[in-house]
C-alpha positions in Angstrom: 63.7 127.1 145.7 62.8 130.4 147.0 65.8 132.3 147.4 65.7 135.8 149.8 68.8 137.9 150.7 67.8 139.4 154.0 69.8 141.3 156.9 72.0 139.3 159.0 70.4 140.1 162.2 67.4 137.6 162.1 69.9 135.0 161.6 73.1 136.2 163.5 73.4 132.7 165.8 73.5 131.0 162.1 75.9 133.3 160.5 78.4 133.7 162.8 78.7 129.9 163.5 78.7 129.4 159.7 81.3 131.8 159.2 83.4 130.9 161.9 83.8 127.1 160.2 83.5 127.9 156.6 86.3 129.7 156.7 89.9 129.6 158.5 91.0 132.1 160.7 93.7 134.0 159.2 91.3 134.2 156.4 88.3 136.2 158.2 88.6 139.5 159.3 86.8 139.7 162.7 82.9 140.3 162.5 83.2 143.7 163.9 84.3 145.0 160.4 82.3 142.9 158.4 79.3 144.8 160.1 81.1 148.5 160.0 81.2 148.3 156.7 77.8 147.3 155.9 76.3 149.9 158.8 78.6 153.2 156.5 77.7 151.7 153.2 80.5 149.3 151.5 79.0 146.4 151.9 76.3 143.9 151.9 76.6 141.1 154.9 73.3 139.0 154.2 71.8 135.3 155.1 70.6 133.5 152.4 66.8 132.0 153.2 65.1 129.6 151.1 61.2 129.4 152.5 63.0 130.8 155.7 65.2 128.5 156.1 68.7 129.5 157.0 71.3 127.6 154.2 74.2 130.5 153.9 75.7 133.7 153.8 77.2 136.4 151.4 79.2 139.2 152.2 80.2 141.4 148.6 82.0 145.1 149.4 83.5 147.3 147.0 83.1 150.6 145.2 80.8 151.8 142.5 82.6 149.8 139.6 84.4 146.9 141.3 83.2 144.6 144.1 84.2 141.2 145.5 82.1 138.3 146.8 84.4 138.7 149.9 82.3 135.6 151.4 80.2 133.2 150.3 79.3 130.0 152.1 76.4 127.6 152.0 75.6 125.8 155.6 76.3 121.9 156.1 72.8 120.8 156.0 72.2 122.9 152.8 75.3 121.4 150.9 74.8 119.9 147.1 71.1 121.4 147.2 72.1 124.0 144.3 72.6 126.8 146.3 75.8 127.7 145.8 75.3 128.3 141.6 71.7 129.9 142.9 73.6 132.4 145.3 76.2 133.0 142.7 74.0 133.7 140.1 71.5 136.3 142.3 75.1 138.2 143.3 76.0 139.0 139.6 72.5 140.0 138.8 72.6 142.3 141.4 75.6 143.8 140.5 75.1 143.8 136.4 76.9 147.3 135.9 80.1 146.0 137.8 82.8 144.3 137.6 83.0 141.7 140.4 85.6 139.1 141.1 86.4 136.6 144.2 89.3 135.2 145.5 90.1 131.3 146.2 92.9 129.2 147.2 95.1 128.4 144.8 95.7 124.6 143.5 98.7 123.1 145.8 98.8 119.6 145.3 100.7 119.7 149.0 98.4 121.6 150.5 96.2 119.5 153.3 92.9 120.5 150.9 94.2 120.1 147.6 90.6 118.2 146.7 88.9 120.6 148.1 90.1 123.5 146.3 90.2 121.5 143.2 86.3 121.3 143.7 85.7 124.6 145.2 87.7 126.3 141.8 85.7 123.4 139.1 82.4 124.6 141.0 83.5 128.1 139.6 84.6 127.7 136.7 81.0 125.6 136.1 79.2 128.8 136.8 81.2 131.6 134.5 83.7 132.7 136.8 87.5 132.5 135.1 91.0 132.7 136.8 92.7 136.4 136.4 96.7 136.2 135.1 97.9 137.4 138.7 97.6 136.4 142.6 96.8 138.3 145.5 98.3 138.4 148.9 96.2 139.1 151.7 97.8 138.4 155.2 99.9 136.3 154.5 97.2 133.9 152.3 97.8 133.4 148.5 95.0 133.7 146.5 93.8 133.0 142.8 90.7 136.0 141.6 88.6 134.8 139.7 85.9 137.0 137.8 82.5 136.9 135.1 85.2 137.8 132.7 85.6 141.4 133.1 89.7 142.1 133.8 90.1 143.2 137.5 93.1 145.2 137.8 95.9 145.5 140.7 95.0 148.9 141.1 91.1 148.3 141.1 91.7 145.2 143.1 93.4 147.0 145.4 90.5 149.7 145.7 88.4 147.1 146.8 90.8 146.0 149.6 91.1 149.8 151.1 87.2 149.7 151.4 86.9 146.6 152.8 90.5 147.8 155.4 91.2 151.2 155.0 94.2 152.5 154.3 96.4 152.2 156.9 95.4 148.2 158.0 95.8 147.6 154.2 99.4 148.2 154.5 100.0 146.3 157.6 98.0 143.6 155.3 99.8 143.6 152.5 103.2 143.4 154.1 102.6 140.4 156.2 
C-alpha cells in the first residue's frame, strides 16, 4: 500500500460521486464550501491514491489547535482493503500538535442503519478514537465526537464549526 494525499482536482469526477453517496444530504454541506475553504486556508479537501489509484477522500478543517476529520470515506471498490485505519492513521500524524476529533452517528437501535453505525463507531474505537461525554447538533443531525483522546470542548468544538461556516450560517445551523 502506497498511500498519497493529493489535490482533489485530478480526481474531481471520483470525489464528488463518492461524496455524494458516502454521505446523506442533510449531512454535506454543498462542494462549493468544501473548496472555499481549502482555496483561503481552513482546510484540506484531498483524494486518497494508493499506486494512483483512486480509493477515497478526506476533508479535515479547523484552526491552529483543533481540527475535525469533517469527511472521510473510502470508495466501494476499495472497501475492507485497510484503508480506512491507513487514512486514519496518516490524518493524526499529520496533525501531531493538535487536537482532532470527528463526529458520527450516534447508536439508535431504531434508526434504519443501526448496523451500520454500530460498525462504523467499533471501526473507531479499533483505531484509538474514544467517544466525548457530549453530542453535537449540526442541522438538525445528532452526532456522537469522537477524538485520539485529547478533550474537545463545546467552545473549541464550536470554533471549528465557525471555520468550517462562518458565523452567521453557524447560527442558522445550530438552531435548526
Amino acid at each position: 500500500m502506497e498511500l498519497k494525499f493529493v489535490d482533489i482536482d485530478d480526481y474531481r469526477k471520483q470525489v464528488k460521486h463518492l461524496f455524494v453517496t458516502a454521505f446523506p444530504r442533510e449531512e454535506r454541506p454543498p462542494m462549493w464550501m468544501l473548496t472555499r475553504r481549502c482555496r483561503q486556508g481552513k482546510a484540506r479537501f484531498r483524494a486518497v491514491v494508493d499506486s494512483g489509484r483512486f480509493v477515497g477522500l478526506t476533508y479535515v478543517i479547523g484552526d491552529d489547535r483543533v481540527k475535525t476529520l469533517m469527511f472521510l470515506a473510502i470508495d466501494e471498490s476499495a472497501r475492507d482493503g485497510g484503508y480506512g485505519s491507513a487514512i486514519l492513521k496518516k490524518v493524526r500524524a499529520e496533525y501531531p500538535d493538535q487536537k482532532l476529533f470527528l463526529n458520527i452517528e450516534p447508536l439508535d437501535e431504531n434508526a434504519p442503519n443501526y448496523d451500520q453505525r454500530c460498525r462504523r463507531k467499533a471501526f473507531y474505537e479499533r483505531n484509538g478514537l474514544s467517544c466525548l461525554d457530549y453530542q453535537v447538533r449540526e442541522a438538525g443531525v445528532t452526532y456522537e465526537m469522537m477524538t485520539y483522546g485529547e478533550y474537545v470542548t463545546r467552545d473549541e468544538y464550536e470554533e471549528v464549526m465557525r471555520v468550517m461556516y462562518g458565523s452567521l450560517l453557524y447560527k442558522i445551523i445550530k438552531r435548526m
